[in-house]
N, CA, C and O atoms as a GROMACS GRO file, in nm:
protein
  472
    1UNK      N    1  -4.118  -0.666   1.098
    1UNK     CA    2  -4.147  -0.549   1.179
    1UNK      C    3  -4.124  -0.580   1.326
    1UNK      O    4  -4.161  -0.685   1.380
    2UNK      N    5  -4.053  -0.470   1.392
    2UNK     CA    6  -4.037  -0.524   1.576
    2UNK      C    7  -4.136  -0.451   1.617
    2UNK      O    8  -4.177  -0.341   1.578
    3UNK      N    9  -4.198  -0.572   1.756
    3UNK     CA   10  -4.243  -0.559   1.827
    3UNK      C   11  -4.165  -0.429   1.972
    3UNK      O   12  -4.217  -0.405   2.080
    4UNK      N   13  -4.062  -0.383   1.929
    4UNK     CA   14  -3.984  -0.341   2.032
    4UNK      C   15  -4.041  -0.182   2.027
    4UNK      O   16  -4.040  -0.135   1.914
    5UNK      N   17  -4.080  -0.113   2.109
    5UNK     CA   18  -4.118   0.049   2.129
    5UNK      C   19  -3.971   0.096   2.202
    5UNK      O   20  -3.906   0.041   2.291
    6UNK      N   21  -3.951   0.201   2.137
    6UNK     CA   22  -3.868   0.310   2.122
    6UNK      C   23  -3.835   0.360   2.216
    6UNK      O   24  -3.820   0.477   2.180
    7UNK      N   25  -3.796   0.352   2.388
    7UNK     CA   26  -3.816   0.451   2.441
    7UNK      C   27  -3.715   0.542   2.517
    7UNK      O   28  -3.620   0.465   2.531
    8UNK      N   29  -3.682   0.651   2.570
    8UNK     CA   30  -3.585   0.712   2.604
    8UNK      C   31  -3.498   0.633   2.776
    8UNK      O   32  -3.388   0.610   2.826
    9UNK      N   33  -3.662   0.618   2.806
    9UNK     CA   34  -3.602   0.518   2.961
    9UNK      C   35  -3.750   0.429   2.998
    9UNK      O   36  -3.871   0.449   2.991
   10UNK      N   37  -3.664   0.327   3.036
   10UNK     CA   38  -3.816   0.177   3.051
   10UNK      C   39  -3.769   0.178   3.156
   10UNK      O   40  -3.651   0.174   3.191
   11UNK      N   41  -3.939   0.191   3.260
   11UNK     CA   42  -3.962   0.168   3.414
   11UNK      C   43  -3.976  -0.008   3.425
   11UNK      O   44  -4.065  -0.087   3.393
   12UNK      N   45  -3.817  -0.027   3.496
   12UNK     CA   46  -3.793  -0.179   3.502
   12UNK      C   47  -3.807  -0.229   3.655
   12UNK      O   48  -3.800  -0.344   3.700
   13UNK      N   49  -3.827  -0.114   3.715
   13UNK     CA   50  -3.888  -0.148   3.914
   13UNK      C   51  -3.955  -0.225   3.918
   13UNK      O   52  -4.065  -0.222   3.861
   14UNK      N   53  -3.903  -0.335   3.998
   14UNK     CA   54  -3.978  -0.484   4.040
   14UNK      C   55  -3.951  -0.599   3.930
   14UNK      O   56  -4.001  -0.708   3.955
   15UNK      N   57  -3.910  -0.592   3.866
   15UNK     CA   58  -3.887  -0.701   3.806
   15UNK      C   59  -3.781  -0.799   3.853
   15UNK      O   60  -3.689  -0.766   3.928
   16UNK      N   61  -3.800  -0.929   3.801
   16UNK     CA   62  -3.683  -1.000   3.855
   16UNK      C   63  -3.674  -1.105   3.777
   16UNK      O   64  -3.765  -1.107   3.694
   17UNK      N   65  -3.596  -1.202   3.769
   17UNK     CA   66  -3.507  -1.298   3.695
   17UNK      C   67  -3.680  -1.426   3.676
   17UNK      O   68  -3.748  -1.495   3.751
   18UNK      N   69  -3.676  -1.388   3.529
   18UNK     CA   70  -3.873  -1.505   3.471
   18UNK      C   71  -3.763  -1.613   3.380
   18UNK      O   72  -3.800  -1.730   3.373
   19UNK      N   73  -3.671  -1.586   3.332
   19UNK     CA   74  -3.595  -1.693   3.259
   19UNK      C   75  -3.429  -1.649   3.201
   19UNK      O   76  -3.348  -1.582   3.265
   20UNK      N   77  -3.408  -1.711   3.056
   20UNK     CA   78  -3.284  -1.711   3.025
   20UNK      C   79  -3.256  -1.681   2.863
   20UNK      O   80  -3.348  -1.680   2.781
   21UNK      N   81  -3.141  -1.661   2.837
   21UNK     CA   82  -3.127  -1.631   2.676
   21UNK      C   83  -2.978  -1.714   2.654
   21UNK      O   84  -2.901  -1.723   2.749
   22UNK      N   85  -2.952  -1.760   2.554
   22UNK     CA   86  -2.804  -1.864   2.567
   22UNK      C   87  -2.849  -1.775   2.413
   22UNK      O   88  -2.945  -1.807   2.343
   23UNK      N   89  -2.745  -1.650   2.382
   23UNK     CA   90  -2.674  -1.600   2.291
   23UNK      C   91  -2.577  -1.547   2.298
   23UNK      O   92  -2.516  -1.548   2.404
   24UNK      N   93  -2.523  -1.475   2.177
   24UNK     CA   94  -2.404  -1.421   2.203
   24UNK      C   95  -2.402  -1.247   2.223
   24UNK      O   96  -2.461  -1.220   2.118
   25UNK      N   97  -2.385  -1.163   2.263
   25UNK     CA   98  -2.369  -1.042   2.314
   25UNK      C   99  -2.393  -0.976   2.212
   25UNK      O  100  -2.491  -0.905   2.232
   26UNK      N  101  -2.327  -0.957   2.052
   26UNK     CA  102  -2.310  -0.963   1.903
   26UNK      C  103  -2.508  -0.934   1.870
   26UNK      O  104  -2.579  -0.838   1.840
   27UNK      N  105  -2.532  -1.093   1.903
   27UNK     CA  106  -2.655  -1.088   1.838
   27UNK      C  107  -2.766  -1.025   1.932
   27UNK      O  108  -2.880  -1.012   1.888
   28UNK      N  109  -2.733  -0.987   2.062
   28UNK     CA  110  -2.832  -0.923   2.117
   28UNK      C  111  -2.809  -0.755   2.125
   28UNK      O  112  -2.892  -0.694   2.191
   29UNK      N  113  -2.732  -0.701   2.079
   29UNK     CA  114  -2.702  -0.542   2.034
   29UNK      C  115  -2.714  -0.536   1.950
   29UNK      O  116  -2.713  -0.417   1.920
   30UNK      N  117  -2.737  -0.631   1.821
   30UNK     CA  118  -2.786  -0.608   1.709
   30UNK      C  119  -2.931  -0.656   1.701
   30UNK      O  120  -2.985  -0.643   1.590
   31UNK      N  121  -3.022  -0.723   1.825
   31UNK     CA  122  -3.157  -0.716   1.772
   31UNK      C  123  -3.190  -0.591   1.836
   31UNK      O  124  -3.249  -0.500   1.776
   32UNK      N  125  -3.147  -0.583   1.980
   32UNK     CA  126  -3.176  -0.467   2.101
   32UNK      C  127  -3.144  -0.404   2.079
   32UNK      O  128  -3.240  -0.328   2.060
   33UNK      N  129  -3.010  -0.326   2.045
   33UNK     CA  130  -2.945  -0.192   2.021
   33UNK      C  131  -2.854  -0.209   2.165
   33UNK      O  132  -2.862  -0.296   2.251
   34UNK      N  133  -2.778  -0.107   2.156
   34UNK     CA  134  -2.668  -0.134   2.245
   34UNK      C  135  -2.728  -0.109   2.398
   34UNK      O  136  -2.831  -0.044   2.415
   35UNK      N  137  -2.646  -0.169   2.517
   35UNK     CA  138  -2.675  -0.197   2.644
   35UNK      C  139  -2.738  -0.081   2.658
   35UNK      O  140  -2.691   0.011   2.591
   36UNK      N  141  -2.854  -0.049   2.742
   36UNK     CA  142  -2.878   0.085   2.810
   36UNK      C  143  -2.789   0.082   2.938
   36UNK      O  144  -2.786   0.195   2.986
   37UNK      N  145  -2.715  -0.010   3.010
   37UNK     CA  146  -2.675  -0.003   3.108
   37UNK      C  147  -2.539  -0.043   3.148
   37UNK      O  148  -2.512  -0.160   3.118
   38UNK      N  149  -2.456   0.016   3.202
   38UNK     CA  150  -2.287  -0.092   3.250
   38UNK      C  151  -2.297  -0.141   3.373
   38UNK      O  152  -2.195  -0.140   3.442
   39UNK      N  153  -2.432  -0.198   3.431
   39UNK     CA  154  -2.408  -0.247   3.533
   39UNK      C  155  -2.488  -0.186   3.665
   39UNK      O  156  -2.547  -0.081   3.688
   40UNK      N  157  -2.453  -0.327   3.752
   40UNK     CA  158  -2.431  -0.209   3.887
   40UNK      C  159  -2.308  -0.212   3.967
   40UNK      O  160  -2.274  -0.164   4.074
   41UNK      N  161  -2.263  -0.274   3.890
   41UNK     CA  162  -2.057  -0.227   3.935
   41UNK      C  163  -2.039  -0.336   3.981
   41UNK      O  164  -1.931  -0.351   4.039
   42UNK      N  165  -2.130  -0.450   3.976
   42UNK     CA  166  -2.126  -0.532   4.114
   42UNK      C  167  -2.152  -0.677   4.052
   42UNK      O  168  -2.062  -0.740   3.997
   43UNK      N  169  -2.250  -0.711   4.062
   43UNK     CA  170  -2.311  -0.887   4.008
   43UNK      C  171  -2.319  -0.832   3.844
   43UNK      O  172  -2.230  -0.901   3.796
   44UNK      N  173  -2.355  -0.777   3.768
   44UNK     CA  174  -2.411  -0.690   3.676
   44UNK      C  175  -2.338  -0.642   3.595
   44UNK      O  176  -2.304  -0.533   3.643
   45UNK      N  177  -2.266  -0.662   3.449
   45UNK     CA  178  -2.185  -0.597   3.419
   45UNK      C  179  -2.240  -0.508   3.275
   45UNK      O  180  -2.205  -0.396   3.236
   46UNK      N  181  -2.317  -0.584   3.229
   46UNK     CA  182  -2.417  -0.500   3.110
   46UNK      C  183  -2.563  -0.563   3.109
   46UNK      O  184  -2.601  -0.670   3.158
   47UNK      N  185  -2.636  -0.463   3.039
   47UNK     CA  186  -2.818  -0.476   3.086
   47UNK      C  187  -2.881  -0.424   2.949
   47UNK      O  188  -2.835  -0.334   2.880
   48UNK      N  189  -2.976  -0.485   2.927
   48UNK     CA  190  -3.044  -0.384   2.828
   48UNK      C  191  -3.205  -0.361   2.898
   48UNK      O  192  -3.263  -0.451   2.960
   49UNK      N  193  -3.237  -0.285   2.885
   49UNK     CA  194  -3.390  -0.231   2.920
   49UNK      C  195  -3.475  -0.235   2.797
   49UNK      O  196  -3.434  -0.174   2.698
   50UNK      N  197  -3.584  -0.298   2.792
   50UNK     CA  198  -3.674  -0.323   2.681
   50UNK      C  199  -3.838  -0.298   2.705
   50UNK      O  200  -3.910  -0.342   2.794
   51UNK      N  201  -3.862  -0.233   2.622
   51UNK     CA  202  -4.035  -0.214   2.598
   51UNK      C  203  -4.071  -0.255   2.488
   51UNK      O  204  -4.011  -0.216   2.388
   52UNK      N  205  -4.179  -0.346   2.477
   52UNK     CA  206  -4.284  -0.409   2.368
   52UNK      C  207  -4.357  -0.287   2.359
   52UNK      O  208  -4.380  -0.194   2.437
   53UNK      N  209  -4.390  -0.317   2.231
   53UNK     CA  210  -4.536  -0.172   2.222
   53UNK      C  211  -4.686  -0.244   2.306
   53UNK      O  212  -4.787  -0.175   2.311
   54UNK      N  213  -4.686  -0.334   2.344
   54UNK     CA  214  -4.828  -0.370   2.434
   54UNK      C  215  -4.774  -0.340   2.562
   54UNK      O  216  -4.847  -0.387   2.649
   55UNK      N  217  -4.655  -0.270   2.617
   55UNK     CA  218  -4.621  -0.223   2.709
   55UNK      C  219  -4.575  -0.282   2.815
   55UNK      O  220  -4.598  -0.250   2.932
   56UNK      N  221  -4.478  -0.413   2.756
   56UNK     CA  222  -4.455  -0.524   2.835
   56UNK      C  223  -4.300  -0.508   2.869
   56UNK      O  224  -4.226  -0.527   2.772
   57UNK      N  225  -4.252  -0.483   2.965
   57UNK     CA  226  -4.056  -0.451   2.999
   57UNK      C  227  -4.004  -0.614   3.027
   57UNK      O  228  -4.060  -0.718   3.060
   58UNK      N  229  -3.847  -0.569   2.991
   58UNK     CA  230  -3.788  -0.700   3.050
   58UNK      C  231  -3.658  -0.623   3.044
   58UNK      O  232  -3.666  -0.506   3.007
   59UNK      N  233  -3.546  -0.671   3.074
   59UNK     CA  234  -3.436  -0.644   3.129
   59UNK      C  235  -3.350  -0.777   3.057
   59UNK      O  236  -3.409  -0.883   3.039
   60UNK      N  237  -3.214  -0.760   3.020
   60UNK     CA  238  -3.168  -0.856   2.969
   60UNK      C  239  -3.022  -0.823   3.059
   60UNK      O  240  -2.999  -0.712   3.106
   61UNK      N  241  -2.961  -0.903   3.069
   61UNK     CA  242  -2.850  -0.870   3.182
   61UNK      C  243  -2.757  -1.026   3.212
   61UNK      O  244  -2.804  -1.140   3.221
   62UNK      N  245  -2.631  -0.989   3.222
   62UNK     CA  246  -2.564  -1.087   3.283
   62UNK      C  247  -2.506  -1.117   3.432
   62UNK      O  248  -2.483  -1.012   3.492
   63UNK      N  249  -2.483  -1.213   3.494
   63UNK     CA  250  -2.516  -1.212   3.669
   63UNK      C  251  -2.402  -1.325   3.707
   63UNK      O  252  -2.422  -1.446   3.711
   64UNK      N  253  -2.272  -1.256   3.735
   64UNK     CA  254  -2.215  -1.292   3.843
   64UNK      C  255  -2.134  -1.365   3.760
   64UNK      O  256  -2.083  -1.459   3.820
   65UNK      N  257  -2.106  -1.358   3.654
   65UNK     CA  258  -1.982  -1.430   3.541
   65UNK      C  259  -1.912  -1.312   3.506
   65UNK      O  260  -1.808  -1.343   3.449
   66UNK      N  261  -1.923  -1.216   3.513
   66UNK     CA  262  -1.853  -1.098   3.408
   66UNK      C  263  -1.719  -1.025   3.536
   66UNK      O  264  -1.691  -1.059   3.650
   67UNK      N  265  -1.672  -0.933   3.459
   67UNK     CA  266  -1.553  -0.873   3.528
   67UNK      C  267  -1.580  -0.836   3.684
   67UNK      O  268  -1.511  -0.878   3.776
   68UNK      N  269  -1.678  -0.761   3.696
   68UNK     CA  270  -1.741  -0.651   3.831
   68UNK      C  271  -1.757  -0.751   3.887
   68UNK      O  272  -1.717  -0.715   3.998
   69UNK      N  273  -1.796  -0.896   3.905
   69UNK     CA  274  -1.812  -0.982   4.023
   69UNK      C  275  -1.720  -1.089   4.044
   69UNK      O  276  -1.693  -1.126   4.158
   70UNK      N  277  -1.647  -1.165   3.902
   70UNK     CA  278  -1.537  -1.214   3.978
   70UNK      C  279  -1.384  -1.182   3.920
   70UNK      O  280  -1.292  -1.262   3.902
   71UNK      N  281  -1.388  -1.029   3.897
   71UNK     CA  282  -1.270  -1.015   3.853
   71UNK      C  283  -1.175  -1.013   3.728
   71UNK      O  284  -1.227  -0.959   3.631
   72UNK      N  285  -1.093  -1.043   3.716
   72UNK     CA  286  -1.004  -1.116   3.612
   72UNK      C  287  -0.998  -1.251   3.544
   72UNK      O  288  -0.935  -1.303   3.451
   73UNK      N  289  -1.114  -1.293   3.653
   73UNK     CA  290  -1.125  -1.440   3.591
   73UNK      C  291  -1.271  -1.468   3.555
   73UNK      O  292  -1.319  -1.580   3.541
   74UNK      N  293  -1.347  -1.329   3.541
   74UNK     CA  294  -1.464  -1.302   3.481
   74UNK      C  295  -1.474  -1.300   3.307
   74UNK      O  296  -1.366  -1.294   3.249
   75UNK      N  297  -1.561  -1.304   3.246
   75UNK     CA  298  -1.584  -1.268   3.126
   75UNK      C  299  -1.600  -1.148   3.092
   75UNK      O  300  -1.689  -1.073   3.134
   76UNK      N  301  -1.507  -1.120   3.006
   76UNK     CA  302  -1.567  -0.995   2.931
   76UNK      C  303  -1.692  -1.039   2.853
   76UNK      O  304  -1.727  -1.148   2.808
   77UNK      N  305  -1.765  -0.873   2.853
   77UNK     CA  306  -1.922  -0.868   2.858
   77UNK      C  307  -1.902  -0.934   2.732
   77UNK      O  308  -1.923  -1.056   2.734
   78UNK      N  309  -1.861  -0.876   2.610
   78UNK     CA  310  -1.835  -0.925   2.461
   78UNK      C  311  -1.871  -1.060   2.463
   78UNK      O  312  -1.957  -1.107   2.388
   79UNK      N  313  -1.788  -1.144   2.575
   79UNK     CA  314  -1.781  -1.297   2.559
   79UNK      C  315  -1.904  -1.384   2.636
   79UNK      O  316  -1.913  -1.506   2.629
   80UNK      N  317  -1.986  -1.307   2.701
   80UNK     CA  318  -2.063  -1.329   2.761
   80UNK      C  319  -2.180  -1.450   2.665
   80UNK      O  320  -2.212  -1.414   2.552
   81UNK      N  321  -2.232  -1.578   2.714
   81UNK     CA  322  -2.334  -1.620   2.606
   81UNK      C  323  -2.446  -1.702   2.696
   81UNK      O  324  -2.500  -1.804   2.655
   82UNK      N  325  -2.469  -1.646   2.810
   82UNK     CA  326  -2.545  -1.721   2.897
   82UNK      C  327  -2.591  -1.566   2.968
   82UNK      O  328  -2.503  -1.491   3.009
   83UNK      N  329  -2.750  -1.526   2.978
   83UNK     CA  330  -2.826  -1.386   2.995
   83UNK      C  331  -2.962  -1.429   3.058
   83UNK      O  332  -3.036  -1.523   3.028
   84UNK      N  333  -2.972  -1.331   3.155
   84UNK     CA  334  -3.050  -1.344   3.266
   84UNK      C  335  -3.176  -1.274   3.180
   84UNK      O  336  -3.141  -1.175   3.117
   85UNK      N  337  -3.285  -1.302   3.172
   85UNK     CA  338  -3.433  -1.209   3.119
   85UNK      C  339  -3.465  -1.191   3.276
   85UNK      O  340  -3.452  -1.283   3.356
   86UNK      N  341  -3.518  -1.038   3.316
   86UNK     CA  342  -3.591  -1.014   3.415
   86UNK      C  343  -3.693  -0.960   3.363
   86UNK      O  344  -3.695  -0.905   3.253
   87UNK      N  345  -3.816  -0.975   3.464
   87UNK     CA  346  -3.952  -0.911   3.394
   87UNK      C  347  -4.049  -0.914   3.512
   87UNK      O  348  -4.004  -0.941   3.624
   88UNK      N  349  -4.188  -0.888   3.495
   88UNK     CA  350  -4.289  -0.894   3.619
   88UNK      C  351  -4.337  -1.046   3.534
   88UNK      O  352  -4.426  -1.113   3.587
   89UNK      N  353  -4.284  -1.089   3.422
   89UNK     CA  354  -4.401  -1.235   3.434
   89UNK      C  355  -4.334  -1.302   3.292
   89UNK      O  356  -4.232  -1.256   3.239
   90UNK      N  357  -4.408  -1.414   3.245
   90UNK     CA  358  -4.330  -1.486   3.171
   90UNK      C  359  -4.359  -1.435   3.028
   90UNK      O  360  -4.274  -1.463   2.944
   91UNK      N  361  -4.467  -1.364   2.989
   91UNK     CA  362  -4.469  -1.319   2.876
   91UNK      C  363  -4.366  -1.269   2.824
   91UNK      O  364  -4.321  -1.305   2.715
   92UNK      N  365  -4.298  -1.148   2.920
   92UNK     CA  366  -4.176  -1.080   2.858
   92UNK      C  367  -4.095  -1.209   2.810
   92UNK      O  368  -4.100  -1.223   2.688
   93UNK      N  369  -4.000  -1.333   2.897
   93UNK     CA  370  -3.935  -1.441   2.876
   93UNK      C  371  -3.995  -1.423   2.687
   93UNK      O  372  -3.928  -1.364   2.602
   94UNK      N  373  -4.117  -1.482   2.665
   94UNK     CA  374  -4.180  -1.509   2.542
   94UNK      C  375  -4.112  -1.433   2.467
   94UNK      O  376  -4.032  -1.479   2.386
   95UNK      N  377  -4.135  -1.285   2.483
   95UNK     CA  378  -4.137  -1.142   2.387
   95UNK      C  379  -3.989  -1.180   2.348
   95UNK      O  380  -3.949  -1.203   2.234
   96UNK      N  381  -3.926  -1.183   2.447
   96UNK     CA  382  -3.721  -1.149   2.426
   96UNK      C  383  -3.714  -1.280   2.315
   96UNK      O  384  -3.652  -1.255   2.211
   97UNK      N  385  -3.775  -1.424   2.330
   97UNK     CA  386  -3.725  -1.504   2.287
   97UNK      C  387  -3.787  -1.546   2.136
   97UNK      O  388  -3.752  -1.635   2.059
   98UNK      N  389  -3.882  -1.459   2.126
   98UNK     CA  390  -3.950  -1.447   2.014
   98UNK      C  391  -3.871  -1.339   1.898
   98UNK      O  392  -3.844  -1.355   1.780
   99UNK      N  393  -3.847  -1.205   2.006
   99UNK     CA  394  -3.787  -1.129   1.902
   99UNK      C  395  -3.656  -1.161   1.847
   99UNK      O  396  -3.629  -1.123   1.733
  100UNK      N  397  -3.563  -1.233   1.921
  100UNK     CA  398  -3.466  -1.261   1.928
  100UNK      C  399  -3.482  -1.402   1.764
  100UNK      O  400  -3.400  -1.395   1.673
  101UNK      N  401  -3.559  -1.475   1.763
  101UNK     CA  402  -3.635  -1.542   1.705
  101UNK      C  403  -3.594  -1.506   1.549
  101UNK      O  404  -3.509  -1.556   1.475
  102UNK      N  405  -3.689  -1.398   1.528
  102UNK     CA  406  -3.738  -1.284   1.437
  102UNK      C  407  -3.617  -1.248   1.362
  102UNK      O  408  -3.593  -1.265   1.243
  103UNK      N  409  -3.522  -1.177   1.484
  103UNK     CA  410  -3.393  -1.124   1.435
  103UNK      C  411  -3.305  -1.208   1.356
  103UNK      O  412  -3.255  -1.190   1.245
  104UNK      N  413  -3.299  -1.315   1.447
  104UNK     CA  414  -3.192  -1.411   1.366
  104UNK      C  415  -3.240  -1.480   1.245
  104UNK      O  416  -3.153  -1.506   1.161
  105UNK      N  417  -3.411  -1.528   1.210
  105UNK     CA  418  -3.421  -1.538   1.120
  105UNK      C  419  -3.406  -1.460   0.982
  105UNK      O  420  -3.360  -1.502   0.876
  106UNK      N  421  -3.461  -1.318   1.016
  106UNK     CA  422  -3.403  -1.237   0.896
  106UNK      C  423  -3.307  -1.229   0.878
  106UNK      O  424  -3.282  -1.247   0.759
  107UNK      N  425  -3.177  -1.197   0.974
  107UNK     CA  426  -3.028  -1.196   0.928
  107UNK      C  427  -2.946  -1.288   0.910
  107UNK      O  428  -2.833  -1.255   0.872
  108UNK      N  429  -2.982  -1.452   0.936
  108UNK     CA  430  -2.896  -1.542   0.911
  108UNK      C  431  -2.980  -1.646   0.806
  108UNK      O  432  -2.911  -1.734   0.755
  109UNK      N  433  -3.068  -1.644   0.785
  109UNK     CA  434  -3.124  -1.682   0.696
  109UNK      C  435  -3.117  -1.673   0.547
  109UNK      O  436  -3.174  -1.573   0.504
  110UNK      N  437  -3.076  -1.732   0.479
  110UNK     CA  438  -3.003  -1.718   0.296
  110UNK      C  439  -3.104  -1.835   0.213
  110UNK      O  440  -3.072  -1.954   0.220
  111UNK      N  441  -3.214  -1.798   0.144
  111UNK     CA  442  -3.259  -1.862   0.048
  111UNK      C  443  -3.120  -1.985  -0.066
  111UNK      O  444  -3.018  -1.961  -0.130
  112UNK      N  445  -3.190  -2.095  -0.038
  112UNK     CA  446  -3.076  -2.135  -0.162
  112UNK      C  447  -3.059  -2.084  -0.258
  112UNK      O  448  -3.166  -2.047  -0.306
  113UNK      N  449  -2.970  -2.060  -0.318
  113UNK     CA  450  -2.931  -1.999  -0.447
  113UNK      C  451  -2.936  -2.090  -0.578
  113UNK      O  452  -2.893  -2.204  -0.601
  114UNK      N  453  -2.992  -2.012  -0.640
  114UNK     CA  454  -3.108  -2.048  -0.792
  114UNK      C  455  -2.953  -2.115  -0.854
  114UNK      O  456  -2.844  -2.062  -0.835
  115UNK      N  457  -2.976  -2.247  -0.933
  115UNK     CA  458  -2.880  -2.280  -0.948
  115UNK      C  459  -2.903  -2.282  -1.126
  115UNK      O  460  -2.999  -2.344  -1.173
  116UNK      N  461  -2.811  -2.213  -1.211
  116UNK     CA  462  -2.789  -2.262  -1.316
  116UNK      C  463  -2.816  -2.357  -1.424
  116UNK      O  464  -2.769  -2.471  -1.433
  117UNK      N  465  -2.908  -2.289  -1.519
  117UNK     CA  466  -2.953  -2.404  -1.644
  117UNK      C  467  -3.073  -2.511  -1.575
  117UNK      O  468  -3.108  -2.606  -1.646
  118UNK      N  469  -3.154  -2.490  -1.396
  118UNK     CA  470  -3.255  -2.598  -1.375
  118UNK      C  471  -3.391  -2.552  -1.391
  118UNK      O  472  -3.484  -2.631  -1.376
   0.00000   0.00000   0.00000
């Protein structure tokens, strides 16, 4: 079950850079759902906005590697695997790296398979 609440728009004012995420873009639109954001044209090229149901935000975002800041010799967002967590404190850091946690255990996770005649 996620810890993640539903919401149409998360008040992310004041937050700022509490830690980091080293995944791949792939696995964070498939725990998060797709970017709420393209940026700010600038350092910023995709973002996601996040609410815990205990009402805790964080911001997931990449900074100053992607196209909008250096160009052509930036990463596309896709390729992106190094992500900024912003938040008011380190719990959120926790929340992202917990759910993130969660996600990958249910979906990459494969019980061995029952083997024949043991």
């Amino acid at each position: 079950m996620s810890n993640i609440k539903k919401v149409n728009r998360v008040d992310v004012n004041g937050t700022s850079l509490q830690g980091r995420i080293h995944t791949s873009f792939d696995d964070l639109a498939d725990c998060f759902g797709e970017p709420t954001s393209d940026g700010d044209g600038y350092k910023i090229d995709v973002e996601w906005e996040i609410q815990f149901v205990d009402g805790t935000v964080a911001t997931i975002y990449n900074w100053k590697n992607g196209k909008n800041y250096c160009g052509d010799e930036g990463d596309d967002s896709t390729d992106i695997t190094d992500w900024h967590i912003g938040a008011h404190n380190l719990k959120a850091v926790e929340q992202v790296h917990a759910a993130m946690d969660a996600h990958l255990k249910a979906t990459c996770y494969q019980a061995p398979a029952q083997l024949e005649g043991a």
